[in-house]
Structures are given as C-alpha cells and as structure tokens.
N, C-alpha and C positions, 0 to 999 in steps of 0.2 A: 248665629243661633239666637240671639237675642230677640231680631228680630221674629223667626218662627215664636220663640216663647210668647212673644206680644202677643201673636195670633190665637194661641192656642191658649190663653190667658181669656181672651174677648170669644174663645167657641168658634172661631176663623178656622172651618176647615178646608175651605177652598183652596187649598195649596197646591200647585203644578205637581205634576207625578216628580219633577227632576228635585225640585226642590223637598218635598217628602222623602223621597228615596235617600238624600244629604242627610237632611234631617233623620233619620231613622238608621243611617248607619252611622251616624257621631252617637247617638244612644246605646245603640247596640255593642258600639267598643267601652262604651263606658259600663256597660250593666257584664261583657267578659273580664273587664280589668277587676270589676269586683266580686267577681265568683272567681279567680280566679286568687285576688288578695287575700280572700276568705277559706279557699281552699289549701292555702300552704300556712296559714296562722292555725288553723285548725291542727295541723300534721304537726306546726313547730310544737304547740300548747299538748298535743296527743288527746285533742277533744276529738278525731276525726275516729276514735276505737269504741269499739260497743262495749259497755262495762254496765253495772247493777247500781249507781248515783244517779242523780238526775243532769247530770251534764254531758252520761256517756251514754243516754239511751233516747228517742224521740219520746216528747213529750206531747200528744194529740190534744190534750185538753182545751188550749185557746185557737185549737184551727177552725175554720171555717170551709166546708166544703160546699163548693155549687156543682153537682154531677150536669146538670143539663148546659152549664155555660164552660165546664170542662177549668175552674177554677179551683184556685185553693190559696187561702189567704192565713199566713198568723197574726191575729190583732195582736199590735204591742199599743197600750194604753196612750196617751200624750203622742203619738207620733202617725195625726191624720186621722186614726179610728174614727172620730165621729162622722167623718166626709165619706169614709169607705164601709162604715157599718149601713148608712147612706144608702149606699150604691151595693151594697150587697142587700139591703132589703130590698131594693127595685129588682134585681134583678131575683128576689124571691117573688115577686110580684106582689107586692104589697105599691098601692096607689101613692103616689106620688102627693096627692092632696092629703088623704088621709098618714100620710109618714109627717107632712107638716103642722095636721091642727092633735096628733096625737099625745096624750100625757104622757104613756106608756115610755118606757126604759126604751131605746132603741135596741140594745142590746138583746134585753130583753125579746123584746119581738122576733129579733132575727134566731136564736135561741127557738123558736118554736116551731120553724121550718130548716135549721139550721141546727141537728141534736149532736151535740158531744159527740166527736166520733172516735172508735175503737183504735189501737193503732192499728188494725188489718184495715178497717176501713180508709185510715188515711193511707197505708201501703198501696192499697188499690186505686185512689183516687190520684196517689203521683205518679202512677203510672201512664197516664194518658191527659193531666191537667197542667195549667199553665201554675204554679207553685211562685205564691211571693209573700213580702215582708216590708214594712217600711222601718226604719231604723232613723234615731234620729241622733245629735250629740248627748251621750249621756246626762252631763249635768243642766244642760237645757233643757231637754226632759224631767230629769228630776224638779228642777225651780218651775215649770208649768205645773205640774202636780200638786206639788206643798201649794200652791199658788187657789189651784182649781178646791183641792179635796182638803186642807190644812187651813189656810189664810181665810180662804172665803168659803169653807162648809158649809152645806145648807142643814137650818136648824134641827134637832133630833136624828142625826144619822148616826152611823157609824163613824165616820171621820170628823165627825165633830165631839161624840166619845172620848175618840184616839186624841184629838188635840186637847182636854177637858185631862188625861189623861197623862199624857205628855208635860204639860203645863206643872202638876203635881208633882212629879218624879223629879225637873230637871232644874224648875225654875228655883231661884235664889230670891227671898223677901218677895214673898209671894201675896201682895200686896193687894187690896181689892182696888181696880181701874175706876172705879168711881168714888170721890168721898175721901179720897184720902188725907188725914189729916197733915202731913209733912207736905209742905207744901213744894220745900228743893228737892223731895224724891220723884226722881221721871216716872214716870205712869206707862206700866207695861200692857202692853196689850190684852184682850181676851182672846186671844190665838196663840199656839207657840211662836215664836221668833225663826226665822229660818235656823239659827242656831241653836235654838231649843231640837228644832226635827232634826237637824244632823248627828245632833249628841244624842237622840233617839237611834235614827238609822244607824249608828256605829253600833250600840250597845244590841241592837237584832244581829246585825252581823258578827259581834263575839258570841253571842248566847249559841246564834245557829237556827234561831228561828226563821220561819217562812217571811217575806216580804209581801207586804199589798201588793194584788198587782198591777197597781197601777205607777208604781216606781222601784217595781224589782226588776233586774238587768233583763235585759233581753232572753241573752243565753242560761238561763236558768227555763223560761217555759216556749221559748221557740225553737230551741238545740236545732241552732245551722250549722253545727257539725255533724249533723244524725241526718238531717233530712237536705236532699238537695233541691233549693229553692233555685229556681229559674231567674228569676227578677228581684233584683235585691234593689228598691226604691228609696232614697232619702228625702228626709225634708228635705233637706237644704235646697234640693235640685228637683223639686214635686211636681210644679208643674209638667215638663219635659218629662219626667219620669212615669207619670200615670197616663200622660199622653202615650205614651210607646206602646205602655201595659195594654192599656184600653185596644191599639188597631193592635197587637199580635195578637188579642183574644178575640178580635173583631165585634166588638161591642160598641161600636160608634155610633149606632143608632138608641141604644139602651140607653148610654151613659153620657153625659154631659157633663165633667168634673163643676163640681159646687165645692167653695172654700165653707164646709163649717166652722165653728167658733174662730173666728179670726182672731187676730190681737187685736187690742182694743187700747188707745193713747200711746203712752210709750212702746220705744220698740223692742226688738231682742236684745238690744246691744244693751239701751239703759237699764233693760230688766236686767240682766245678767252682773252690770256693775254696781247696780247699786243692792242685789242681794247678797253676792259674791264676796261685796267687800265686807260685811258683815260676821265672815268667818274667818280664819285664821289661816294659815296657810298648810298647817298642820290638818286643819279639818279637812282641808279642800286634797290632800294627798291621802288620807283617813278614806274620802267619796272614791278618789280614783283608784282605791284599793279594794271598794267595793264593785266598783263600774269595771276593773282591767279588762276581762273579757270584752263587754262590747266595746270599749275603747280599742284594743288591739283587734278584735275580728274586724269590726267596718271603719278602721282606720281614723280615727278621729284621737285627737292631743289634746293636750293640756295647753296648750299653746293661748294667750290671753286671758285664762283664768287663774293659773296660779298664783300671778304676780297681782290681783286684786286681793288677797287676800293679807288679814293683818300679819305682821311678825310680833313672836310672843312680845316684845318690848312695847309695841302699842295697842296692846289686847287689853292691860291692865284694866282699863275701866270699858270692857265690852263685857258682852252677856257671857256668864262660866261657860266655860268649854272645859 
C-alpha cells in the first residue's frame, strides 16, 4: 500500500489493472469498516432517530451539491476544505488559473454556483450521488483552527474580535505586551493563549451557544447519523482516501489531488505537544466532552493526548483555567 500511495502522491496513475483492482479493494473494506463503525455508534448513541434538535434531524446547510458530476460533499472546516473547495470549484468550472490568482473567498465563490440547498434538495441529490465527508482527529482539528483563525487572525476580522475578546473576559493581569514596566512579569501575548480559547470553548458549551464553524464538532452540522454518507474520508489516510473517491466518481481526468495549506516547519506531533501540554488535563477531558460524538462516531481516542497535559499540582504557575 505504501508503495501505491507514493504513486498516487506523484499523480502516478499508471498502475496495472491487477494492482488497482488490490489497491481499490483494501479501500473499499476500509471505507465498509467505517460506515459500518458509524452505523452501530449511531444506534448505540440513538443519534440514528429523526427527532426536532439539531443532532436528530439532517442538517443541509454546509453540503455542497454537484448535480452534473452526481456528488455531494459536507465541508467540515480544518479537515482538507481548502483542497476539496479546490476541486469542487473546478469541477464548477471555474478556470484553474483564474481559482489561483483570485482574491476572492474560495468558499465564497463556490457558494455562487453552489446555493444552500433545501433539505428536499439534498434528499434528492442522495438519492443517485456519491455522498461524502472528511473527518479529522478532533483536537487536531480543533489546534489547526485556534492556530489559523485565533493565533494568527488576520487584522480586522472577525476572529480577531473574538480573540480581542476572549483575551478581556479570561485573561488574568492583563498587562499591555509592549512597555511594560515590571520587568520579572512574562509578557503575554496579543492573542489568547490556547488556554485562554479552551476556557472560552468550555464556557459556549455551558451557555449552549452555537460554535464557529470552523471548530464546532462534526456531528452538530454534518448529522452522519441523519444522512448516509457513502465515503467516509480521513485525514490521516487522505491521500488513498480521495484517490478511491476521485476513480468511483470517475473524475480522474478533472481532478488531480493538490495538497492545499500544508503544514509548514514543525510537524503534527510537535504541534500537538507543545500546545497540549499547555492545558491541563482536566481541560483536555473538559475538550473531549465537547468532541464525544465525533470522537466515538469515526473512532478516534484520547490515546497520546491526555497524558500531555498538566496535573492540577503543576498548573499552579500556568495560565488560569
């Protein structure tokens, strides 16, 4: 397998009929195991019943329907979007050149050939379309986000508001980062702390307010227990996974997987310990009490994360929580 992923890493689609046919059935048990992992977590949780909340009923809002290429896609924020909003404006026909030197929102764009659809319209659309989702590890997700939209906001937005915001409500000695006269007092950033946004995101999740969405769970605006998605795609295993996507919708000529926003220096692993351990370990079960659902539906742990985090005994001189 490894070796196919190389190939199809370098756009190598020259592959023998025997060797694709291998290749495409190690997928395909993989993409059953997990509509199938999905399908009894759904029953055990009793998310799989149509009810008046947003968990028991399809939520249309973030789908993306292409009637002509017989797709249907839920953007979940941090997890590929910008690679597959990408490829879903190509295959709205939007020029390839012109999608590179554009200012324009990608999003946006695709949004204008691409309207909000009803939920009839997407009942009708899963009826005869290929229906998929990319899903990633919750708090992996979550730290690319604070990272993208919190850490490094761009000036005058909303999310930098929110962090301007956040910063007021949560921080302790709220000190101006330049100028300051004490000179043993550490100098806190002009951003929140990742610990600042968790003690944020806990306090949305008591109140009961709506989440950005671009670090609200999955299962709150994709409801895979409402809708049956065909192709249930992870990062972790992306390439292989949208290669499969791509030849059962037969888009091979359309589509050429491009890695958008890659990581850039450190990797996932540093990122994750060195923001991880900045919380406590009580926050870090606080997050997975926010995340349970997509943690329990596509199968992902705690497993490496909990134990970076502080115990109250060596928090004392960390940021309040």
């Amino acid at each position: 397998m490894k070796v196919l992923s190389l190939l199809m890493q370098n756009n190598s689609w020259s592959l023998s009929h025997e060797a694709m046919s291998y290749w495409m059935s190690e997928v395909e048990a993989r993409m059953v195991q997990r509509r199938h992992h999905l399908k009894q977590v759904c029953a055990k949780l009793d998310l799989d019943v149509y009810g008046n909340d947003s968990l028991h009923r399809p939520n249309p809002w973030e789908f993306l329907v292409n009637r002509p290429h017989h797709l249907v896609w839920c953007n979940v924020f941090k997890a590929a979007s910008t690679s597959w909003m990408y490829n879903f404006n190509i295959l709205a026909g939007y020029n390839p050149k012109f999608l590179r030197n554009s200012k324009l929102v990608p999003l946006n764009l695709a949004r204008r050939r691409y309207p909000r659809p009803s939920l009839h319209a997407l009942q009708q659309a899963l009826n005869d379309s290929v229906a998929f989702l990319i899903v990633r590890h919750p708090l992996e997700r979550l730290l690319s986000a604070y990272r993208d939209k919190i850490q490094f906001s761009l000036p005058h937005t909303l999310h930098q508001k929110l962090g301007n915001e956040i910063i007021l409500k949560y921080r302790k000695n709220k000190q101006k980062v330049k100028g300051s006269r004490n000179k043993s007092t550490p100098k806190k950033p002009r951003w929140p702390t990742f610990s600042e946004f968790v003690q944020y995101l806990v306090n949305v999740q008591q109140k009961g307010d709506p989440f950005d969405m671009h670090w609200a769970p999955i299962t709150h605006f994709c409801t895979p227990c409402q809708v049956d998605f065909d192709i249930i795609m992870k990062f972790e295993t992306l390439q292989e996974d949208q290669n499969y996507l791509i030849h059962q919708a037969g888009l091979q000529d359309i589509i050429r997987p491009e890695w958008k926003n890659p990581a850039k220096g450190c990797t996932t692993t540093e990122l994750v310990t060195s923001y991880y351990s900045q919380l406590t370990r009580a926050q870090i079960l606080q997050l997975y009490h926010i995340y349970r659902y997509d943690f329990e539906l596509f199968g992902y742990t705690l497993d490496g994360y909990l134990q970076l985090g502080m115990t109250e005994s060596n928090s004392a001189g960390s940021p309040a929580t």
